[in-house]
C-alpha positions in Angstrom: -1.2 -1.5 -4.6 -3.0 -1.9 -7.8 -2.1 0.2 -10.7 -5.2 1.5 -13.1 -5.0 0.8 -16.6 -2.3 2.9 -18.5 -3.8 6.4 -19.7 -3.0 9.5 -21.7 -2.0 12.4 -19.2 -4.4 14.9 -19.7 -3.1 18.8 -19.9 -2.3 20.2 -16.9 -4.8 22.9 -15.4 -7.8 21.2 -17.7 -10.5 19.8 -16.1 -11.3 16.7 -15.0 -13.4 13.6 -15.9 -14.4 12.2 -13.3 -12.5 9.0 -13.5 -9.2 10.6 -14.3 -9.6 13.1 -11.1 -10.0 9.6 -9.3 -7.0 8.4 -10.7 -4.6 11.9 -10.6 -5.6 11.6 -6.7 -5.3 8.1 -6.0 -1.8 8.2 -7.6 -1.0 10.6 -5.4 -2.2 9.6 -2.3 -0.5 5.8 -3.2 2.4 7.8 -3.1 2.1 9.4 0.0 0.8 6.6 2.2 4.1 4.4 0.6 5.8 7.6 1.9 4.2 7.5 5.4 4.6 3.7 6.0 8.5 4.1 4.7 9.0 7.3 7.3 7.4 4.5 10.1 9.9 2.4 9.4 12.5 4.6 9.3 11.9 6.3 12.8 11.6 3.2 14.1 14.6 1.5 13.0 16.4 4.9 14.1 15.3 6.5 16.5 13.7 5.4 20.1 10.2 5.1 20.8 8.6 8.7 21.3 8.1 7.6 25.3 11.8 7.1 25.7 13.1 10.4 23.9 14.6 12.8 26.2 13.1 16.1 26.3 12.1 15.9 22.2 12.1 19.2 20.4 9.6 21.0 17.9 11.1 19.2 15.1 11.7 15.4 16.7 7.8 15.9 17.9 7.0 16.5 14.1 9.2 13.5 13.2 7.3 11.3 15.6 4.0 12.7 14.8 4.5 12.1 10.9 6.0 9.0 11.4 2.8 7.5 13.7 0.5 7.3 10.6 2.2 3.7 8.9 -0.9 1.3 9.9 -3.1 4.2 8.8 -1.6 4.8 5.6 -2.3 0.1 4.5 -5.7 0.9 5.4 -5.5 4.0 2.6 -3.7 1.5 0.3 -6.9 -1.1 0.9 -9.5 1.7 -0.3 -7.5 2.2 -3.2 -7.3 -1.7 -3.9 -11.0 -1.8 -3.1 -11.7 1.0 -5.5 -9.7 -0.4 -8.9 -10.2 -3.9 -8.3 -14.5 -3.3 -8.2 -14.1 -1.5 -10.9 -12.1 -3.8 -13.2 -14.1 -7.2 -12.1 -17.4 -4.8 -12.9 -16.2 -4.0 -16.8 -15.1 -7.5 -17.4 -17.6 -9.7 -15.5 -18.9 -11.2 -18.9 -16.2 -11.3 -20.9 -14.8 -15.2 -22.0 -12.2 -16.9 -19.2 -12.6 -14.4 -16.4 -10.6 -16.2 -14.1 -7.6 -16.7 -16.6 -7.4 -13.3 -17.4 -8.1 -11.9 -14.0 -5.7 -13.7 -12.5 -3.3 -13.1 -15.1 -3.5 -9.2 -14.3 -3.2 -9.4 -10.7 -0.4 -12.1 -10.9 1.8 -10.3 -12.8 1.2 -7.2 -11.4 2.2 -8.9 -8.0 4.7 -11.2 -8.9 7.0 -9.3 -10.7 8.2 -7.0 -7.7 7.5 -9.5 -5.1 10.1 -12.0 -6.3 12.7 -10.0 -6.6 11.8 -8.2 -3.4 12.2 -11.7 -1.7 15.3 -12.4 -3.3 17.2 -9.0 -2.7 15.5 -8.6 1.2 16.4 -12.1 1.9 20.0 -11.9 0.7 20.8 -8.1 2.7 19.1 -10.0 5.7 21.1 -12.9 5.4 24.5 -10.6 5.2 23.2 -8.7 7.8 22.6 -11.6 9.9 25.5 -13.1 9.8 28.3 -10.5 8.7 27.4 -7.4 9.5 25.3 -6.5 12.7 23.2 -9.7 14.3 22.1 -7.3 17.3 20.1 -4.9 14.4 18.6 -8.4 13.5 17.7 -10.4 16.7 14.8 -8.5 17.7 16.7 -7.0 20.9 17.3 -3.5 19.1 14.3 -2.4 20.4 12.6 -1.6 16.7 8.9 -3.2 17.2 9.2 -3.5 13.4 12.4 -6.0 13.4 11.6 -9.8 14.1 14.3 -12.7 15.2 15.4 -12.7 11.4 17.4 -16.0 11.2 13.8 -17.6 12.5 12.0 -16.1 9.4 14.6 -17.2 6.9 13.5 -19.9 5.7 12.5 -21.9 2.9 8.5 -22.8 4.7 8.4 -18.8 4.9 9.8 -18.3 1.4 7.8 -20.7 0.2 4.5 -19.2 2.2 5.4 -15.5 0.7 5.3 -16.8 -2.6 1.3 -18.1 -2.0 0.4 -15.1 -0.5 0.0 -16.6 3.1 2.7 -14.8 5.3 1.1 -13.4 8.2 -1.6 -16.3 8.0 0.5 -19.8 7.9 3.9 -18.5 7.8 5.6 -15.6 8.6 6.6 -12.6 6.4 10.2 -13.5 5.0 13.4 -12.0 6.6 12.8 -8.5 8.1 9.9 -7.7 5.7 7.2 -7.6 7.5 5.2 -5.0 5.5 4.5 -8.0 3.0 1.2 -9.0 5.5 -0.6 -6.3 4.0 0.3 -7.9 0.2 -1.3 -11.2 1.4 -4.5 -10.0 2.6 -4.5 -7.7 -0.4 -4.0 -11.0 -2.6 -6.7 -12.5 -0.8 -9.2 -9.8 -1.4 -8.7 -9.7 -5.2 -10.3 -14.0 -4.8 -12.8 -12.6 -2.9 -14.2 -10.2 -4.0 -14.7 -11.6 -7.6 -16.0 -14.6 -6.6 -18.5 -13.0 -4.8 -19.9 -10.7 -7.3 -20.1 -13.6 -9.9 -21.9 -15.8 -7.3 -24.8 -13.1 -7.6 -25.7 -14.3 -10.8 -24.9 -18.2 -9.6 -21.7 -18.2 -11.4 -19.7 -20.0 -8.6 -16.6 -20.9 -8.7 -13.7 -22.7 -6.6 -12.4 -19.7 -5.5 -15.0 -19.0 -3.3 -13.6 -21.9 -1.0 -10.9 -18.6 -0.8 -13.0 -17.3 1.9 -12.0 -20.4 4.0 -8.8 -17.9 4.3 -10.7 -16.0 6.4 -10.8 -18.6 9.6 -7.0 -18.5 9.5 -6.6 -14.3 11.0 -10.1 -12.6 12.3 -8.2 -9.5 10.6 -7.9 -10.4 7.5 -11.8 -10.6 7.9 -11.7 -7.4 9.0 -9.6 -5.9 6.9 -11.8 -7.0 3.8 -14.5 -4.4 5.5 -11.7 -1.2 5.3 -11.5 -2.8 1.4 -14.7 -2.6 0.9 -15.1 0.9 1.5 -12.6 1.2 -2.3 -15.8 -0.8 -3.7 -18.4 1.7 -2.4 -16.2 4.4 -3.8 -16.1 2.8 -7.0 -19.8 2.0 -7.0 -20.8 5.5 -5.6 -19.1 7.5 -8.3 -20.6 5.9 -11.4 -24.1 6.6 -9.7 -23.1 10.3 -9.6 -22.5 10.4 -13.4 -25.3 8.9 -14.1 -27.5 11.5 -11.9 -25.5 13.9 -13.5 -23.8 15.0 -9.7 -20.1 15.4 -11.2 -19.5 19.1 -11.1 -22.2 20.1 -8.1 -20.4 22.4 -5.6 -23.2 22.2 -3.9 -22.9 18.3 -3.4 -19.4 18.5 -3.9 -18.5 20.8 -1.0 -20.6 18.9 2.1 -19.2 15.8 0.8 -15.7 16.7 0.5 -15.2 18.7 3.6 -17.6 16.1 5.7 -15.1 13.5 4.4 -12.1 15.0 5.5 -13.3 16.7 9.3 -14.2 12.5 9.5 -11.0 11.3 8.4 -8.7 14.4 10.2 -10.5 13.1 13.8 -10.2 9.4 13.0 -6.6 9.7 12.1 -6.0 11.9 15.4 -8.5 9.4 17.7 -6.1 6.3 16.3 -3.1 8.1 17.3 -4.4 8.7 20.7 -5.4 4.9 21.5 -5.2 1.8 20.3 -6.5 1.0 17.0 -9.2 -1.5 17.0 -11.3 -2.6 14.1 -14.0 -0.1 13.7 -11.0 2.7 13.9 -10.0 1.1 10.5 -12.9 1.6 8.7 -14.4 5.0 9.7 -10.6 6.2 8.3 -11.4 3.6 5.3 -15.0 5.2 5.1 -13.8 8.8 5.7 -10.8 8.5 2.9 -13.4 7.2 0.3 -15.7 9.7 1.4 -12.9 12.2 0.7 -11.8 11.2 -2.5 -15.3 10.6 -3.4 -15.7 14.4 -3.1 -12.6 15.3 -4.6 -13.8 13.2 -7.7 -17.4 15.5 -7.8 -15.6 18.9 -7.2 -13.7 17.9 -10.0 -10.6 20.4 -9.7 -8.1 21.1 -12.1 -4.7 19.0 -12.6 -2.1 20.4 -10.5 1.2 20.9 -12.0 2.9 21.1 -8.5 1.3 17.8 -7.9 2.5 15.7 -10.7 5.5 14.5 -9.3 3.2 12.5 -6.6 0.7 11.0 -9.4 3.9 9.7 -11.5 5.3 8.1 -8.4 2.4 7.0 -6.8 1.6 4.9 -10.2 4.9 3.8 -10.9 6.8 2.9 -7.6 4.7 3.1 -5.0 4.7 -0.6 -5.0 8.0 -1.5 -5.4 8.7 1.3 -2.9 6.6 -0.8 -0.6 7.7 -4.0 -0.9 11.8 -3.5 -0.9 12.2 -0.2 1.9 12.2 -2.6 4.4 14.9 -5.1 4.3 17.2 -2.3 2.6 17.0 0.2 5.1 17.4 -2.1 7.9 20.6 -3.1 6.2 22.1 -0.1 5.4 21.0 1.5 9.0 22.0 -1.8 11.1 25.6 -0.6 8.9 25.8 2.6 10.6 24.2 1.9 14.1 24.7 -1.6 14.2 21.3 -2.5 15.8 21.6 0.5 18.5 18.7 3.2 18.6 19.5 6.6 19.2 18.1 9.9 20.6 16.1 12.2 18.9 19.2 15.1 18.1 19.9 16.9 15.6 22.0 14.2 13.5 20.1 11.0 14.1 17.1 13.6 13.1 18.9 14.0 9.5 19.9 10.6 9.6 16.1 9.8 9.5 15.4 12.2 6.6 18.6 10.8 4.8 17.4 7.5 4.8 13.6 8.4 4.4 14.4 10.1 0.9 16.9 7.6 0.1 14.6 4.6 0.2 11.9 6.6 -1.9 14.8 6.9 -4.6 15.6 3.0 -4.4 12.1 2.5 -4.7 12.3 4.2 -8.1 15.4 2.5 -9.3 13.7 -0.8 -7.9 10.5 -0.2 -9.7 12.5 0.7 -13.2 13.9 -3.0 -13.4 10.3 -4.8 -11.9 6.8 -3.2 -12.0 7.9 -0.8 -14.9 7.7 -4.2 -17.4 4.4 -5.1 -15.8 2.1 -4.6 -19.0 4.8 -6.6 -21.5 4.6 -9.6 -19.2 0.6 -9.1 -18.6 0.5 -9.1 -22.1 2.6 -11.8 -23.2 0.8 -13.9 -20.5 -1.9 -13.4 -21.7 -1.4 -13.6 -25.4 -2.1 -10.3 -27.1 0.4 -9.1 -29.3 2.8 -6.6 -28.4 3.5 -3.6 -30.3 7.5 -3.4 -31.6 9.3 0.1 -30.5 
């Protein structure tokens, strides 16, 4: 949920660098996989489980089929976390203060839509709790996504969400669960960069970070699906410097390998449960894929650009808010009841879906949009007047 460092568009139907078809597709896929887990949420808030639908039709099947991939879709967001995290700690190991400025980047960037997102998610669930439907928020809708919220509201959990440990000490504030992921995410960016330095015996405090670890044997795990973004990272400067960038004949095998992989790992982890080496073949197939996509090195897509702009500039707000306002506006109009997959509570489903994704917008316009200006002020460079 990392954004890379602002560039120019380039023309559409141009080739690629490299680096910039890594970013046009990780935009977009950070916009589809905010999509996915936001269409997860939706169904399940909505509709009942798959098992309990009464004799589903061609179009609730693809609802329910579309809608399976949420936990799938983090693990896409860890590669791409992986990937522009390596990348940035790589370029700045040896500047000056890299643990001021670091930190300064990945603070802001988080900070600035998680606060609000606390603030607005825990005021709807608050309403909702107490004013408008307590049977959408007392766990007993049936929605495996919805907690007991009155339990989660509270200042501990607050307070726990604000240090990156809900899922670990305390649980995710209100209804929004989805925060876990920002945690371990949090987490990873200590990590990582304390590690690498430590190489070259340049240890620092935050290595006690890994201590984290002991709390959840999946966040451990999870740092293995994030590591598949650093491979990626690491893999695709080797193939400029061997020249590989541009090879259909490497391109090709790669590419298609990646994505046979990833299709049978996405269909095996609907099929059973997910346990942790699931995660990372689809971490390790999705890098794979990308890593392809960045040799092939295909034109820019004007039919595509709509997902790149989104995917850069709201797919975190998108991310961090869906939750606690769709279970508001939905626990409005059912009231905490789940309903069968018919036509209307299929529309009711899109409705909301494509509603979210346009809050997420408007959300991301008042937070992550003035990410740079605070980065920069933080960290005392001079901003530019208009």
């Amino acid at each position: 949920m990392s954004a890379p460092a602002a560039m120019s568009a380039p023309a559409a139907g141009r080739r690629l660098h490299p680096e910039e078809a890594g970013f046009f597709y990780m935009d977009a896929m950070r916009c589809v996989a905010a999509s996915a887990v936001v269409l997860n949420h939706v169904r399940d808030l909505i509709l009942v489980d798959a098992s309990q639908a009464t004799l589903p039709g061609l179009a609730a099947t693809l609802v329910y089929l579309l809608a399976g991939f949420g936990h799938q879709s983090v693990m896409i967001f860890f590669v791409l976390s992986g990937f522009w995290i390596t990348r940035a700690v790589v370029r700045r190991e040896d500047r000056p203060a890299f643990w001021q400025s670091f930190l300064i980047d990945r603070l802001s960037r988080l900070l600035i839509v998680m606060v609000p997102a606390l603030v607005v998610g825990g005021a709807l669930d608050a309403f909702g709790t107490w004013f408008v439907a307590p049977s959408a928020y007392d766990g007993s809708s049936g929605a495996h996504s919805m907690p007991d919220v009155a339990a989660t509201l509270s200042l501990p959990a607050l307070l726990g969400n604000l240090v990156f440990l809900q899922g670990l000490v305390t649980p995710p504030f209100g209804s929004n669960g989805p925060l876990w992921s920002v945690a371990y995410e949090f987490w990873y960016y200590i990590w990582f960069p304390a590690l690498w330095l430590a190489r070259r015996g340049r240890f620092s405090i935050a290595l006690l970070g890994l201590a984290i670890g002991l709390l959840d044997v999946h966040l451990a795990y999870g740092f293995v699906s994030w590591l598949c973004g650093s491979a990626l990272a690491f893999a695709l400067q080797a193939a400029v410097q061997r020249d590989w960038v541009g090879r259909r004949g490497i391109a090709a095998p790669v590419l298609f390998g990646g994505a046979l992989l990833l299709i049978a790992a996405l269909a095996f982890s609907r099929r059973f449960t997910i346990p942790f080496w699931t995660d990372v073949v689809i971490s390790a197939a999705f890098a794979l894929t990308l890593f392809g996509l960045c040799l092939w090195l295909p034109q820019r897509r004007r039919a595509f650009q709509w997902l790149t702009i989104y995917g850069a500039r709201a797919s975190f707000s998108l991310y961090a808010i869906h939750y606690p306002v769709g279970a508001f506006f939905i626990s409005i109009v059912l009231a905490g009841k789940r309903l069968q997959p018919s036509g209307g509570a299929l529309a009711l489903v899109g409705l909301a879906w494509l509603a979210l994704i346009g809050i997420g917008w408007l959300f991301a316009s008042v937070t992550e949009r003035h990410t740079p200006a605070i980065r920069d002020r933080l960290q005392g460079r001079r901003i530019p007047s208009a």
